[in-house]
N, C-alpha and C positions, 0 to 999 in steps of 0.2 A: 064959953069958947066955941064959935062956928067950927063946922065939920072941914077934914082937908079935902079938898081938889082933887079932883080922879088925877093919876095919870095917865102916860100914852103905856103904859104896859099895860095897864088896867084894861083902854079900850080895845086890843087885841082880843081875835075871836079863836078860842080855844079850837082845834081841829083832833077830831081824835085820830090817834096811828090806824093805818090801812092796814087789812086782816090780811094775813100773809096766804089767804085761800086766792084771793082778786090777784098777788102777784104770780103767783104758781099756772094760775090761768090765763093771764097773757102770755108767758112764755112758751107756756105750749100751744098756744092759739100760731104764735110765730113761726114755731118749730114744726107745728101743722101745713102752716103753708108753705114753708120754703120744701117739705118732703113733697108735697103739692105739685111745687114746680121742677123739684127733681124728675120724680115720678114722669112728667109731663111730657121732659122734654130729652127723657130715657123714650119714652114712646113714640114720640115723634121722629128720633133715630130709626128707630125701627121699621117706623112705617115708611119711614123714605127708604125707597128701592135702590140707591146710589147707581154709579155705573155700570151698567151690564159689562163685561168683559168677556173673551176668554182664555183662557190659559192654559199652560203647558208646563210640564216639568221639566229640570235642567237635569241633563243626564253627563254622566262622565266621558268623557273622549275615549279614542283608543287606548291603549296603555302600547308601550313603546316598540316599538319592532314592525307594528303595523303602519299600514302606509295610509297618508291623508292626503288632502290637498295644500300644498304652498305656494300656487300662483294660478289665478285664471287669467285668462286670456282670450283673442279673437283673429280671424284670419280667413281666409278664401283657400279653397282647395283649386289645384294649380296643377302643369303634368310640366314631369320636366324633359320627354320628346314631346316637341307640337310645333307643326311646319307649313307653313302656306305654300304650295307647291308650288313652281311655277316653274318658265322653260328655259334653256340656258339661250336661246338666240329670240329674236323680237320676230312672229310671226301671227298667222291668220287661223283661229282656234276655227275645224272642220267637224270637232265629232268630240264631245262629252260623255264620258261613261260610268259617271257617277252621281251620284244624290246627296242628300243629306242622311245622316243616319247608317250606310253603308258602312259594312267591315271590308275593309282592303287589305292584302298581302304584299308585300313585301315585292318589289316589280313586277306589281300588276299595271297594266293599261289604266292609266285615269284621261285621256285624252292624243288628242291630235292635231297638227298643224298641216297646213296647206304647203305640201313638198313638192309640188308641180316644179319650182324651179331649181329646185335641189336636184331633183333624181333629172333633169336634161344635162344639169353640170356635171352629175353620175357618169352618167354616161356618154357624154366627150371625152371624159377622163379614163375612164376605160376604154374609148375610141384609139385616144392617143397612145396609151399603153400598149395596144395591140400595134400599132404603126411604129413605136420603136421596138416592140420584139422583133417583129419583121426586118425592119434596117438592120438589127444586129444578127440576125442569118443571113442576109446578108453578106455583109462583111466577113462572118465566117466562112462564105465558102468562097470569097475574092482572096482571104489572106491563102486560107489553102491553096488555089492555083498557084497564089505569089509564089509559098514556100517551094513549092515543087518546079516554079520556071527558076529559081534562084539554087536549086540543089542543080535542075539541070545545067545552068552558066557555069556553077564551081567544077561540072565536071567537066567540058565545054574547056574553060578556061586552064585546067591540068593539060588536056591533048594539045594547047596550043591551037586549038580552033575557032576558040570566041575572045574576044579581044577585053582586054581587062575592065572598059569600061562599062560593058553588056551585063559583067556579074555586077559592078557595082549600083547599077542601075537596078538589078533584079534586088539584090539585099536592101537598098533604098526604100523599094517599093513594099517589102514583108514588112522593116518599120514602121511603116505610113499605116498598113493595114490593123495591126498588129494594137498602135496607138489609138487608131477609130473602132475597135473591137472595146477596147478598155473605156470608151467614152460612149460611144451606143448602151454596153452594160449599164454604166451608171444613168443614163437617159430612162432605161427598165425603170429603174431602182424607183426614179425622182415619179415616174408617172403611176408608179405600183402604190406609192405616199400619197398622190395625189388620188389615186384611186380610194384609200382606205380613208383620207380628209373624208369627202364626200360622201361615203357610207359612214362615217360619223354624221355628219350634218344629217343624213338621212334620219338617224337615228334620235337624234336631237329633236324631231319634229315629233315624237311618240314620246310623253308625259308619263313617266311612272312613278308609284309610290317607292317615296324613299323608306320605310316601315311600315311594318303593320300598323293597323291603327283603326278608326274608324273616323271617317267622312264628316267634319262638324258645320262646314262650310262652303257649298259651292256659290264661285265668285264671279264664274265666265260662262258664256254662252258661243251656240258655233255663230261664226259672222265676226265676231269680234279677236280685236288682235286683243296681242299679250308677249310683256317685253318683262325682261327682267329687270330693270331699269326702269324706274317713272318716265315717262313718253307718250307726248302727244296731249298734255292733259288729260283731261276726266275721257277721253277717245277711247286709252288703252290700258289694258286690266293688269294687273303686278302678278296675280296669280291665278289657276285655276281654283283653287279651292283650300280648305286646312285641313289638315291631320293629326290625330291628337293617338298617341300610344296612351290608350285607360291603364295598360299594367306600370302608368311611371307615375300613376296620381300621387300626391302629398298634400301636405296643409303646409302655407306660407303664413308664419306669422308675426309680426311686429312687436318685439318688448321689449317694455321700456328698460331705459340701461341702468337704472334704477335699483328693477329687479330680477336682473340678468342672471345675476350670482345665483339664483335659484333654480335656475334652471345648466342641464347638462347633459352631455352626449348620453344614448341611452336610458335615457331617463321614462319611464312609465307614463303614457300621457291618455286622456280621456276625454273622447271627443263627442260633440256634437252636432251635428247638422240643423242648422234653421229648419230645413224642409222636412225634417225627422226629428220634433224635438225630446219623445221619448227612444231615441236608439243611443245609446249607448257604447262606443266606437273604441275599442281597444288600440291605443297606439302606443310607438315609439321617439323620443328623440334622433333623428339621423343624425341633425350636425349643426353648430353654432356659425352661422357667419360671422368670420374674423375682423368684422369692422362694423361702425356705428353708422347710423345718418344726422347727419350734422344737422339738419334741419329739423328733424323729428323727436331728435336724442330715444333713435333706437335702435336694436338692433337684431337685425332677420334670424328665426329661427327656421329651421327645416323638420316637419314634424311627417312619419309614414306612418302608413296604416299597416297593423298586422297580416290583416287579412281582405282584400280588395271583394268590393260587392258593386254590383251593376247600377245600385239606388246612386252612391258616391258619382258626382257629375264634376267635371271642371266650373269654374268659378264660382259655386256653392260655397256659401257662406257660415263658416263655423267658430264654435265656441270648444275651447280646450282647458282644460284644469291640470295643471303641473300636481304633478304626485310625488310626494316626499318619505320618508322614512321621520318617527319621532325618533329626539335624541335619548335622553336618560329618564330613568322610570319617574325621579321628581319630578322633573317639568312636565311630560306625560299624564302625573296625576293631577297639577295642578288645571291641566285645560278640562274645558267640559263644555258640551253640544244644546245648542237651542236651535231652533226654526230659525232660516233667513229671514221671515217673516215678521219675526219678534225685534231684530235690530233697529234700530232708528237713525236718524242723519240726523243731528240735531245742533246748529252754531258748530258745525265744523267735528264733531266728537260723535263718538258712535255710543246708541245710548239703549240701556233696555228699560223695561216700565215693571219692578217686581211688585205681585202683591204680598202683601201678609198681615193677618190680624185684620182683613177686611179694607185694608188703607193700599193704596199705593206709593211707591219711591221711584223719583226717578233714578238710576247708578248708569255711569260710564262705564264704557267696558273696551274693552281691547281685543279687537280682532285677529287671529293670527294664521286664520286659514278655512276652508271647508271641507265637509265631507258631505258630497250627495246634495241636498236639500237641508242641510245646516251649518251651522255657522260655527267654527270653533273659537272659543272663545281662554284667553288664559289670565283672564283679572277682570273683576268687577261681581262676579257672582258666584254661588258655589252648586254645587251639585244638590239635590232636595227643594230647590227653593222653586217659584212658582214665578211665570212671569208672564204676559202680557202678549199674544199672537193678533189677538182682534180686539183694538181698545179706540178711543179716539183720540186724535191730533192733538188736538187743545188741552194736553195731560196737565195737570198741578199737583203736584206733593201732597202727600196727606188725604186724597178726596177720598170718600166712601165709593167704595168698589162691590160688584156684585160678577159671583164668576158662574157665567153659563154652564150648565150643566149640560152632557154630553147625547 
């Protein structure tokens, strides 16, 4: 009997099992290299310096009773005496006695007008005056002889020696007299009025201040007329010059009606001067103007200074912070203070940049007022946390943050 036939298990090539030493050492060949890459790119964090920043701490607000700011604002300082002098009759300015910068009193000489035809009208009128005094002495001593030719007729007329028409004629003539005494006086009267006309008008020609003040504008020169009235065209001047009383300056300021309600009579205000932007200016609210501008939708506040300083100019341009009282000790502790600098405008929403753990966030926040140089804030951040004053524009969530040291 021939042998049998291999089969196909037969030609299979036996393999012996892998040493369980070859699997233990690929897995930690693996486990080598993924710590590898751990490792790697644990380092490579490291080594990137991320964004320099720097930062500040959030500090607690006032606590309540103390006073912050709840409205800023803006406005021009303004006086409320200030007057362009000028003359009550249309005349020929002769003599200027003021400058720019000049303190003036209160009817003092600020000018002069050319009275040449004033003081000749003077004195007609006095000419006249004197010419009916005279006709009314006159006539007083023409009624006097009457009364005594007509005492003589009456007694004349008793003895039967003058004839009754003699007295009637004489009492006639004391009427007549008597009537033109009573119209001569008023004649006095009318030219004695006319007299004191004309020493007005004289007096009209001499420009004086209507208050104290000092001088911010001279307008006219001698040569030139000056009416109180527009006349003549660009010919004739409206005034000598303006007047501003410094003891009536104030700040005028426009707000909005918005946030009106915030503001009120009395109210503690803190101002600043463009041209002085570290002074510090202690005011008060004087007084709310009782209507709006329709066009502006605002409405005039009246804001004085405590205490008036010679630096304060009229139409200097200032900035004002509304000073408020906090209300109750909760809400009080919930605000808390950052840098104006730290805020951000960001799509409409006020925004800050906080670090922590090296990362950045960005959080919205809720502005509700100032104190000083920061911002108070009562939602979005809490007191201890750390945020971002000098960072850049182009902020992302999450980036690696490096915070400048001081």
């Amino acid at each position: 009997m021939s042998p049998s036939k291999p089969t196909l298990d037969e030609l299979r090539i036996e393999r012996s099992p892998e040493p369980e030493s070859s699997t233990r050492f690929r897995l930690a060949a693996v486990g080598f290299i993924a710590l590898a890459l751990l490792i790697l790119v644990i380092w490579w964090l490291k080594r990137s310096p991320g964004v320099e920043v720097r930062t500040v701490l959030v500090r607690e607000a006032a606590t309540s009773g103390q006073e912050r700011t709840v409205l800023n604002a803006s406005g021009y300082v303004t006086a409320r005496r200030a007057a362009t002098v000028s003359s009550k009759v249309t005349g020929k300015v002769v003599e200027v006695l003021v400058e720019e910068g000049m303190k003036v009193q209160e009817g003092q000489v600020l000018a002069r007008l050319d009275d040449t035809n004033v003081k000749t009208s003077l004195r007609v009128a006095e000419a006249q005056r004197e010419t009916a005094k005279m006709a009314l002495e006159e006539t007083r001593v023409q009624l006097k002889q009457a009364e005594l030719d007509w005492r003589r007729a009456i007694d004349l007329t008793k003895q039967n020696i003058s004839a009754q028409s003699d007295l009637d004629h004489a009492e006639s003539e004391v009427k007549v007299l008597r009537a033109r005494l009573e119209r001569l006086q008023g004649d006095v009267v009318v030219a004695g009025r006319q007299v004191e006309l004309w020493q007005q008008q004289m007096d009209d020609m001499v420009i004086r201040a209507p208050f104290a003040g000092i001088v911010t504008t001279k307008d006219a020169q001698p040569g030139e007329m000056i009416s109180p009235v527009s006349a003549g065209g660009g010919f004739t001047r409206t005034g000598i010059g303006t007047i501003v009383d410094m003891d009536s300056l104030e700040i005028e300021i426009d707000v909005n009606e918005s946030y009106i309600n915030r503001v009120e009579p009395g109210q503690t205000v803190e101002a600043t001067l463009d041209a002085y932007p570290d002074w510090k200016i202690p005011c008060k609210v004087i007084a709310i103007i009782p209507t709006a501008d329709r066009q502006k939708a605002t409405v005039k506040v009246r804001v004085g200074f405590d205490k008036l300083d010679r630096r304060i100019l009229p139409d200097m341009a200032a900035k004002v912070a509304f000073s408020g009282t906090g209300g109750s000790v909760t809400t009080a502790s919930r605000e808390v203070l950052v840098p104006k600098s730290a805020v951000r405008n960001q799509e409409g929403r006020d925004v800050v940049l906080v670090v922590s753990n090296g990362r950045g966030e960005r959080r919205a926040v809720t502005v509700s007022g100032t104190q000083g140089d920061d911002a108070v804030l009562s939602a979005g951040v809490s007191a201890g946390e750390r945020v971002v004053v000098d960072g850049p524009k182009d902020w992302t969530d999450g980036a690696v943050v490096k915070e400048k040291k001081p």
